[in-house]
N, C-alpha and C positions, 0 to 999 in steps of 0.2 A: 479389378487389379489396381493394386497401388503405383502409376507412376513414377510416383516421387524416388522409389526405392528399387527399381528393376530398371536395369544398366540397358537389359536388352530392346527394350520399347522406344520404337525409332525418333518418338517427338516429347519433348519435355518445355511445357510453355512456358515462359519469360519469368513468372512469378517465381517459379520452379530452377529456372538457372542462376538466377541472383545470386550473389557474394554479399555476406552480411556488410551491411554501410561504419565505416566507423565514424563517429559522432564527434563534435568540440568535445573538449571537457570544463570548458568555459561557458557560462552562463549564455545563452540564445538572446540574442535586442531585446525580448518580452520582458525578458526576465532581470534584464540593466538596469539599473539606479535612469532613470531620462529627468531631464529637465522640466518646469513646472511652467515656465513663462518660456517667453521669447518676445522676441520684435520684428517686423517685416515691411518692408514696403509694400506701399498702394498702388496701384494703381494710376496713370496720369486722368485728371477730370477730365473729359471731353469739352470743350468750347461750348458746345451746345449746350450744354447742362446747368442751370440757371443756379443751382444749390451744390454748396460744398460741403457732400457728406459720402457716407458709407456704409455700405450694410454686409456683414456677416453673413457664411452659409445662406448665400443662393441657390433660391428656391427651395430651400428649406429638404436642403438632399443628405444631410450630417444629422447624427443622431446627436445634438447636445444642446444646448441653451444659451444665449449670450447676454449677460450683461454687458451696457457699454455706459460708459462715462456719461456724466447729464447732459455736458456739453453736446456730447455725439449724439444722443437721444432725440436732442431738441435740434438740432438739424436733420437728423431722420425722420422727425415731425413735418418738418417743412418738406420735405425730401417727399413725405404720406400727398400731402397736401398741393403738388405740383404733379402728381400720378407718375412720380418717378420709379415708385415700389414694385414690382408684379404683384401679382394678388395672393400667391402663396405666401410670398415675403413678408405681405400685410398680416396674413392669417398668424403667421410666427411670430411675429412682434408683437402681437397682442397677447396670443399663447405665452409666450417669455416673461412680459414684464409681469403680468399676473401672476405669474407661478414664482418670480425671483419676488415678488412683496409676498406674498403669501406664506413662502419659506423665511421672510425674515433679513433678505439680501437689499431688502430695497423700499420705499415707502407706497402703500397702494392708492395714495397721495398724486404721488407722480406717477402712476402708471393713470391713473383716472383723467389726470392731464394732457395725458401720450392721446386719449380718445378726441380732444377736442378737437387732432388734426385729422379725424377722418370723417368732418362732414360732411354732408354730400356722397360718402359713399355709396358704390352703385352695386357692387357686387355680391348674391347672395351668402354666398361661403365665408365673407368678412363680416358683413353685418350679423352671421348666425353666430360668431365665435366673440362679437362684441358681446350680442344680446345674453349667451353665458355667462360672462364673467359679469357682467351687470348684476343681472340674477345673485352670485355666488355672493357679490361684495352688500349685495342689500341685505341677502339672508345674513351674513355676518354681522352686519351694521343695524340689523333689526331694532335694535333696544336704543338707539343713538338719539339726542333729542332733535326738534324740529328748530330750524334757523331759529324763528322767532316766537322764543317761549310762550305760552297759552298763562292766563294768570292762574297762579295756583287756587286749587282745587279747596273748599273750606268744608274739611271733614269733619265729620260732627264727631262731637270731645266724649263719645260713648259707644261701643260697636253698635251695629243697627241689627241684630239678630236678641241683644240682652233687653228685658223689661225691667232691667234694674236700674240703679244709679249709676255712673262713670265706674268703670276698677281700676282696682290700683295695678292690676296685671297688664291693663291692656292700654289704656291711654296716653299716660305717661312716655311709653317707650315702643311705638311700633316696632321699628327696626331694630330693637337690642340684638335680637338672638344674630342675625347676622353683620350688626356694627361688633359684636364681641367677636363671632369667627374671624373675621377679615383681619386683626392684628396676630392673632396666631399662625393664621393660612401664612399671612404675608402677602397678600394678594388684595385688593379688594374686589367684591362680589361681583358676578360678571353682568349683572341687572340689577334695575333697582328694586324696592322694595313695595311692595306694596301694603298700602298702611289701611285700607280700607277692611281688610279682611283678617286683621293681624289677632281681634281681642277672642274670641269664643270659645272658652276650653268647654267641651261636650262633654256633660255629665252622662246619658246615656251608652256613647260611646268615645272613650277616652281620646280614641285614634281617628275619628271623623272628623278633623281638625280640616278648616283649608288652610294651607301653607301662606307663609307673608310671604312667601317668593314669589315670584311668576310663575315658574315651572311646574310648582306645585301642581297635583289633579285629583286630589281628595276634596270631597263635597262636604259640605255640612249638613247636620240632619239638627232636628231640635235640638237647640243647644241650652245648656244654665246659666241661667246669672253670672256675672263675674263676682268676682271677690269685691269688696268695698269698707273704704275706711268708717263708714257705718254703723255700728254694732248690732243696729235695729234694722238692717235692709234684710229683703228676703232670704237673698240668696248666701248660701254656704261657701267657704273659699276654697280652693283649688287646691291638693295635696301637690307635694313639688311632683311625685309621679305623673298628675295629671298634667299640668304645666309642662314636665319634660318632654311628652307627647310633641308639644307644636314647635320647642323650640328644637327637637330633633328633628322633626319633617323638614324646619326653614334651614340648619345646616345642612341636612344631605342634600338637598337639592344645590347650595351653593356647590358642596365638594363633589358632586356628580358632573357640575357642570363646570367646574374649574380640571378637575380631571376624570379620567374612565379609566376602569380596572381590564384587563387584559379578555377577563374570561370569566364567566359564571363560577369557576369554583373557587372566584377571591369573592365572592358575594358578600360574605361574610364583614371585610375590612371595611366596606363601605358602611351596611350597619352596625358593624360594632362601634367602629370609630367615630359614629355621627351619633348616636347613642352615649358615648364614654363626652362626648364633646358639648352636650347638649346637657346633660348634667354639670358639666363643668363651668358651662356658661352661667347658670342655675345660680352654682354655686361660689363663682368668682368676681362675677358680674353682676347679675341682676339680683340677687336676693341673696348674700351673704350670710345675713343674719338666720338663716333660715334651717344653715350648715347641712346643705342637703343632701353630700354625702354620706351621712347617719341615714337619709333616707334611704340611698342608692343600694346600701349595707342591707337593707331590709327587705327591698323592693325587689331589683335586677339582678345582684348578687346573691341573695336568699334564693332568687328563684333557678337560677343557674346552678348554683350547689345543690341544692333538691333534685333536681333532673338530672345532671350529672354525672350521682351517686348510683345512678339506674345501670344495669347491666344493657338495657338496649340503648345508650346512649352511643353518641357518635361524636368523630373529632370535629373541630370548629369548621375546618379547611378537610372540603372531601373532594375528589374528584368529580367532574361533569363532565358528559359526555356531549350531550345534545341539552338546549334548552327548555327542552320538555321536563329534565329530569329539577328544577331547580325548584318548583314548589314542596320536594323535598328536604332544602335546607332553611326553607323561610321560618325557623323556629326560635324556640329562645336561646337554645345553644349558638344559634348563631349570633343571634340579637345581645340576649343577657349575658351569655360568657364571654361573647367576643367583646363586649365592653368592659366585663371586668377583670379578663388580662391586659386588654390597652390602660386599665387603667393602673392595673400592676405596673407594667411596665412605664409608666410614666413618672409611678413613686418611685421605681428603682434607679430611673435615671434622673430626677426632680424632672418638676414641671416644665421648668425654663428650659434645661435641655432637649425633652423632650420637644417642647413646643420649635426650641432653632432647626428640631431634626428632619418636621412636619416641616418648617418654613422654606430647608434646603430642596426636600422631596420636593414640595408644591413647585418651586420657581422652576427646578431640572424637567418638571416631568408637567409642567401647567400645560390644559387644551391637549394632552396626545393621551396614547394610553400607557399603564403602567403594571407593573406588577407587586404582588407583597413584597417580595425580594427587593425590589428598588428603594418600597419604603425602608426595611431592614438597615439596605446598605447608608442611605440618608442620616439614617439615625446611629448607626455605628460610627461613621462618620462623626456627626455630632459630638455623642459622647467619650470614644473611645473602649465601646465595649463590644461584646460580639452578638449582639443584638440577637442575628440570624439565627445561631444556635440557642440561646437561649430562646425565641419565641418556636421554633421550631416543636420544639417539649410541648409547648401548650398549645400546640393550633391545630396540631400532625398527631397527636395522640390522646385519646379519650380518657376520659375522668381526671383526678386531682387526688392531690394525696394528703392524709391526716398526719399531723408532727407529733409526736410524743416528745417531751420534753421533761430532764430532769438536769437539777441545778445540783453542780457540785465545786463548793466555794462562788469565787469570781467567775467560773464557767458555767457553761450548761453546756451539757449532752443531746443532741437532738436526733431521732431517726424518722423516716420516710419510708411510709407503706401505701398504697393507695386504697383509696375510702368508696367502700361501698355501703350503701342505706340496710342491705342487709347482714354486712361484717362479718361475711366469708371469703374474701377475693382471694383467689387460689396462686398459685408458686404463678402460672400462667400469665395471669391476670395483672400480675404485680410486676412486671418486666419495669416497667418504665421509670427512669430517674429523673426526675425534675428538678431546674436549676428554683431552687425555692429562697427567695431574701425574704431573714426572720426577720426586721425589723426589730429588734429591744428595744426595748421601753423600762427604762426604770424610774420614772419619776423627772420633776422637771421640762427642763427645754427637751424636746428630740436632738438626737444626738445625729447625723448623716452615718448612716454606715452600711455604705452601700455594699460595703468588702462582705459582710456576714451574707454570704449565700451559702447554701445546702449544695451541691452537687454530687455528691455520693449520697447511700442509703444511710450514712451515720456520719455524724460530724462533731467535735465541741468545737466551743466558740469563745473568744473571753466576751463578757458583757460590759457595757458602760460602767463607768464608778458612779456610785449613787451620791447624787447630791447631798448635801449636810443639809441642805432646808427639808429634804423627805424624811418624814416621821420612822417609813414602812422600807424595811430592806426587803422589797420584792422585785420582779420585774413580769412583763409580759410581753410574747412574741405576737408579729403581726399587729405593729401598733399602725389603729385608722383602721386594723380590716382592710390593709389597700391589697392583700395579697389573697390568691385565691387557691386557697387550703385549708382546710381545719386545724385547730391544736387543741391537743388533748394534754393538759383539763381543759377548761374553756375559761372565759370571762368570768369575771367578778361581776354579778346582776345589781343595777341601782336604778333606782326608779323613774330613768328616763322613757322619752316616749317611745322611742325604737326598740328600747330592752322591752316593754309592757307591749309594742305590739307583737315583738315575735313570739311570747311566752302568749300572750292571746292565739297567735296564730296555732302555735304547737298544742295549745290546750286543748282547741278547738278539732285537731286531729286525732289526741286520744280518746274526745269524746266522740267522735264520728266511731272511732273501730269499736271502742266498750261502749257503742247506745242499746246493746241487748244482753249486757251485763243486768244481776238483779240493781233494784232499788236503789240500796247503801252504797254501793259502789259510784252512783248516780248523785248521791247524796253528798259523800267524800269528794268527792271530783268540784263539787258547788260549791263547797266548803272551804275547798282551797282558791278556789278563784276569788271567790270574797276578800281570803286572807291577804291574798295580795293585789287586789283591784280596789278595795273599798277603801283602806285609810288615806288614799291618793284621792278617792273620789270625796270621800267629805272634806278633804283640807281642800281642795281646790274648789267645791262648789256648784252652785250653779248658774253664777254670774259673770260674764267676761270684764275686765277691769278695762278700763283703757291703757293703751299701750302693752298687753300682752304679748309675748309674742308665738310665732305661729307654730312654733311646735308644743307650747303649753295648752294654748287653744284646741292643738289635737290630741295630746294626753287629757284634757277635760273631757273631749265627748268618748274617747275609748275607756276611760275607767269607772263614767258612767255609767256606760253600755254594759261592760265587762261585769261589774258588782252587782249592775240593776237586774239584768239575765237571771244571775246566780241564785238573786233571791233578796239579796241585803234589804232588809225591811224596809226600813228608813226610804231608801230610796227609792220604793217600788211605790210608798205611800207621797212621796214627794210628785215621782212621775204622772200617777194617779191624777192628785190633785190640780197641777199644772196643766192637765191633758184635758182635763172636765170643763176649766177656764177657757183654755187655748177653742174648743172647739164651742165656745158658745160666743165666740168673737174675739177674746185678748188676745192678740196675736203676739202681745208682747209678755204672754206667759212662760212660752218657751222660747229662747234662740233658736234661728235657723241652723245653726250648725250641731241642734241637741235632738230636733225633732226628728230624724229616722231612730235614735235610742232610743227614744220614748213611745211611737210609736211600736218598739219590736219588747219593750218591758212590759204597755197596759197589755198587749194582746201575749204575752208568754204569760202575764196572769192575772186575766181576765176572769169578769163572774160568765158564763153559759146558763142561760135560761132553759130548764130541762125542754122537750120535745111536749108539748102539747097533744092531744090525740090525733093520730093522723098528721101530725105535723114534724117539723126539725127542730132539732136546738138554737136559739137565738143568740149571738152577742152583738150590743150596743154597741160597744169599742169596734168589733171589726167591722161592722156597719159604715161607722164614723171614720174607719179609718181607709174605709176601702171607696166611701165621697170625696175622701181627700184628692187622692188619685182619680180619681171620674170630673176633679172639676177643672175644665179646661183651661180659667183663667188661673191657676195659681203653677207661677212658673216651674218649668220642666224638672229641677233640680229637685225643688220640696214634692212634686206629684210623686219620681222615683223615689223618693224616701218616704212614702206611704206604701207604694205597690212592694217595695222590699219589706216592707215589715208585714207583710199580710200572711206567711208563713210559719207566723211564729204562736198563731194560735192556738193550742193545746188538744181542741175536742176533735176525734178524729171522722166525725160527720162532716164538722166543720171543713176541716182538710178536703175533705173528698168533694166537696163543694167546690172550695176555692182552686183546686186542679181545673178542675170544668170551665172554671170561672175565667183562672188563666189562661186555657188553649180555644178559648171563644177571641177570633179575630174582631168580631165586635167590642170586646171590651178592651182585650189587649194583644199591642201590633205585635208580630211574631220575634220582631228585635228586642221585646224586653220583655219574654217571657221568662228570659233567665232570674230576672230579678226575685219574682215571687218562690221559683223553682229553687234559688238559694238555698233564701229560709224555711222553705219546707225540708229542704236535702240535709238543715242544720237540725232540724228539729225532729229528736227520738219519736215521740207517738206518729211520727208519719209513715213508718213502718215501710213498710212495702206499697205502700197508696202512690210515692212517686212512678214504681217502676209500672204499677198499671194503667197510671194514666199517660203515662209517656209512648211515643209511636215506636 
């Protein structure tokens, strides 16, 4: 029976008879504006009391913390020191001062000071909350030097892992990669550097670099030669790819430990942006000349638009749940694209902006955690743009989109589809608008014109007025390639080295798909790489000048390689005879930087001595070239640049051999089975012999 609601039911409990209360309609004390400070008197000291001081929250029975004046401090020292404290009080005040330096309220200086008065302390619960903060302040102070410096260390002027001469990568400048972060952070590095281990770029494996940081935890395994002013030393010089490797590994480690990302699915920021920073180092700082952003174009960014354009590709920034899930995003989408929209976005806003917006982020958010969004907001800031939304487009949604572009007068028309590698993407698929900056270019200085962004599917734009010193009334979008999107038509091709590697590159994929096309097909394909490998290759030669510089040096040995493969007579008879010297002792028949081409020209055409009765086909060359590699004293660099060209031997007994030969842990470690497995994967008559011998 309900009570509440039948009159006749003799007892109705209190809760039940109540008259609704009516309320202020003025704010409650909680909810009042209250005062922030106040003043109060103390207390009278007792007579007895030998020190005149004070302490707050007795016995530590109030939930808050108290800073007090230093004056006060230091007679509550004295105050420790006379066993005036209780021992809870003691416990507090130790707890306090630590926690107010720690937050930033006070120096841990003078809290370190506050200890001296509690020598002689008897009480365990005091000396356990010392012995903490002791602990916390050492682990902080870890990297701090000792009173009285040690005389420095006289480290030898060449890394101790290289059998070559001094390089010019590594000796010169231990600490570059992070004396260059540290003006951008705004910050300097939160340790120092260590120089001992700064030089070895790893030609077996690019990314087994040890870090010049401290934190670093990559090992080194055999490593090459470094690069050398030289012409005549062994060793081959380091592509800026390879180089970006270590000077990547020493910024993130700085920015990991200058600050920490919130959560697994910013993973990305951290290497993208030590990645986009690391090339930038590269290419502002240490090696200028070097312009290695044309590399970056080729290497990072090539490799990011390639995958990309894939239908099972993914956005940069995905969701994580648990930390299990994160070896799912350790890719190049996150690596290579996430570096080359940072580094969109840093064209779009320039450098310098960009860099004050990273410097605002780092000081706001140094030592705690942060999020992408914080960076966003730092850099919005900065510039005055909407960062947010525009990186949002690219971080939060999959693929990129190709610009069709037509010019009409002083404008162009530009529209926005997104690009997929097989140039179906369906109404579905094409949802997304990306804020895209064309960048024009029509000759001359670059003009800033940060305004020409895309934000719709279709836009015109007016374009620069072309200089009166440019010959050509043209222009072209995406100047630098700092933007990550295609435009259709493409580039004007000139025989740089970046243009001749990616047309190598792409050549080298339609001969993979047509290597079971007939003959002529095979023939045409050789014909045209000659056409445009070779005239590069005989006007540059086969000798390094001095003072070259380093992208010439790698256009030499790729249009070498490129013509030599194809067939070009001339050079296959050059190679030949160089190779016959080279291996009866002149070592100075061929440079170190030619000899993996040459090795992979004699053995693409090579003579094979037919099969003997009962026996196999013999060749000299691979013989020769497969002691290259078997002989232990010739450094790590030139061995892999035998054992890579060992696939490119034509007779497919031979093949079947050299599989064997490669998956024998005797001969070769299972870390650089890839290399031989390369050029056999490059090389048509190997037919199906890889997929047999493979497990």
């Amino acid at each position: 029976m309900d009570y509440r609601n039948n009159s006749s039911y003799p007892y109705k409990p209190a809760f039940a008879q109540q008259q609704p209360q009516s309320y202020p309609s003025q704010p409650t004390y909680q909810q009042q504006p209250q005062p922030k400070e106040g003043t109060f008197a103390l207390p009278a000291k007792p007579t007895a009391v030998p020190v005149d001081f004070y302490k707050l929250n007795l016995d530590q029975a109030n939930f808050y913390r108290v800073q007090y004046a230093a004056a006060d401090l230091a007679r509550l020292g004295e105050a420790v020191e006379h066993g005036l404290v209780p021992t809870a009080d003691r416990v507090g005040l130790v707890s306090d001062v630590f926690a107010l330096a720690a937050a930033g309220y006070s120096s841990t200086v003078d809290a370190l000071a506050l200890l001296s008065h509690f020598k002689g302390e008897q009480e365990y619960i005091v000396l356990e909350a010392i012995a903490a903060k002791l602990s916390q302040v050492k682990t902080v102070w870890a990297m701090e030097p000792e009173p009285q410096q040690p005389q420095p260390v006289a480290y030898p002027s060449q890394p101790t892992y290289s059998q070559q001469p001094a390089g010019a990568y590594a000796a010169p400048g231990y600490a570059a990669p992070v004396a260059v972060a540290a003006p951008g952070y705004g910050v300097p590095a939160p340790a120092p550097v260590v120089p001992a281990v700064a030089a070895p770029i790893v030609a077996d494996d690019p990314n087994a670099v040890m870090a010049l940081y401290p934190t670093g935890n990559e090992e080194p395994s055999e490593p090459a030669a470094v690069a050398d002013d030289d012409a005549e030393a062994e060793a081959a010089p380091a592509t800026p790819p390879e180089l970006a490797n270590p000077v990547v590994e020493t910024i993130e480690s700085v920015m990991v430990d200058i600050g920490t990302l919130q959560w697994w699915n910013e993973l990305w920021l951290n290497e993208g942006f030590a990645t986009y920073v690391g090339w930038l180092a590269i290419a502002r700082h240490l090696f200028p000349e070097w312009h290695s952003f044309v590399a970056f174009v080729g290497d990072d960014m090539a490799r990011a638009l390639t995958l990309d354009a894939l239908r099972s590709s993914h956005p940069i920034e995905v969701p994580v749940k648990a930390p299990s899930e994160i070896s799912q995003i350790f890719d190049a989408i996150s690596y290579s694209k996430g570096a080359s929209v940072i580094r969109m976005l840093s064209s779009w806003l320039t450098e310098d902006v960009f860099l004050a917006g990273v410097r605002k982020y780092i000081q706001r958010f140094k030592y705690r955690n942060a999020a992408t969004t914080d960076l966003w907001a730092a850099l919005s800031e900065a510039s005055g743009m909407d960062v947010g939304q525009f990186m949002a487009l690219w971080t939060q949604k999959v693929g990129y989109p190709v610009i069709s572009a037509e010019r009409q007068g002083n404008a162009v028309t530009v529209k926005q589809a997104r690009f997929l590698s097989t140039g179906d993407a369906t109404a579905d698929e094409d949802e997304t608008v990306w804020w895209c900056p064309l960048a024009p270019y029509v000759g001359g200085e670059p003009t800033n014109s940060a305004s020409a962004v895309l934000k719709q599917k279709e836009g015109t734009f007016a374009l620069p007025a072309k200089p009166t010193a440019v010959p050509v009334d043209f222009y072209k979008l995406n100047l630098d390639q700092a933007n990550f999107y295609r435009v259709q038509p493409g580039m004007q091709v000139r025989h740089e080295y970046i243009v001749l590697e990616a047309i190598a590159a792409k050549l080298s994929q339609v001969k993979t798909v047509w290597a079971m096309e007939p003959e002529p097909v095979a023939d045409q394909l050789a014909a045209l790489q000659r056409s445009i490998f070779a005239p590069t290759a005989h006007a540059m030669g086969w000798e390094y000048p001095d003072g070259e510089s380093h992208l010439d040096g790698l256009k030499r040995q790729l249009a070498i390689g490129q013509a030599g493969m194809a067939g070009d007579k001339e050079l296959v008879a050059q190679a030949k005879a160089r190779f016959a010297r080279f291996i009866q002792g002149d070592t100075h028949a061929i440079h170190p930087n030619l000899r993996g081409a040459v090795y992979a020209i004699v053995l693409r055409h090579s003579s094979v001595s037919p099969a003997a009765k009962g026996g196999e086909p013999h060749s000299a060359e691979l013989e020769a070239v497969k002691a290259i590699w078997e002989n232990e004293s010739t450094p790590m660099d030139q061995r892999l640049a035998a054992l890579g060209a060992l696939g490119h031997v034509q007779d497919s007994t031979l093949l079947a051999g050299l599989l064997e030969y490669a998956m024998d842990e005797s001969k070769v470690r299972p870390q650089d089975v890839m290399y031989p497995l390369r050029s056999v994967a490059a090389n048509a008559p190997a037919g199906q012999l890889t997929k047999m011998h493979l497990p």
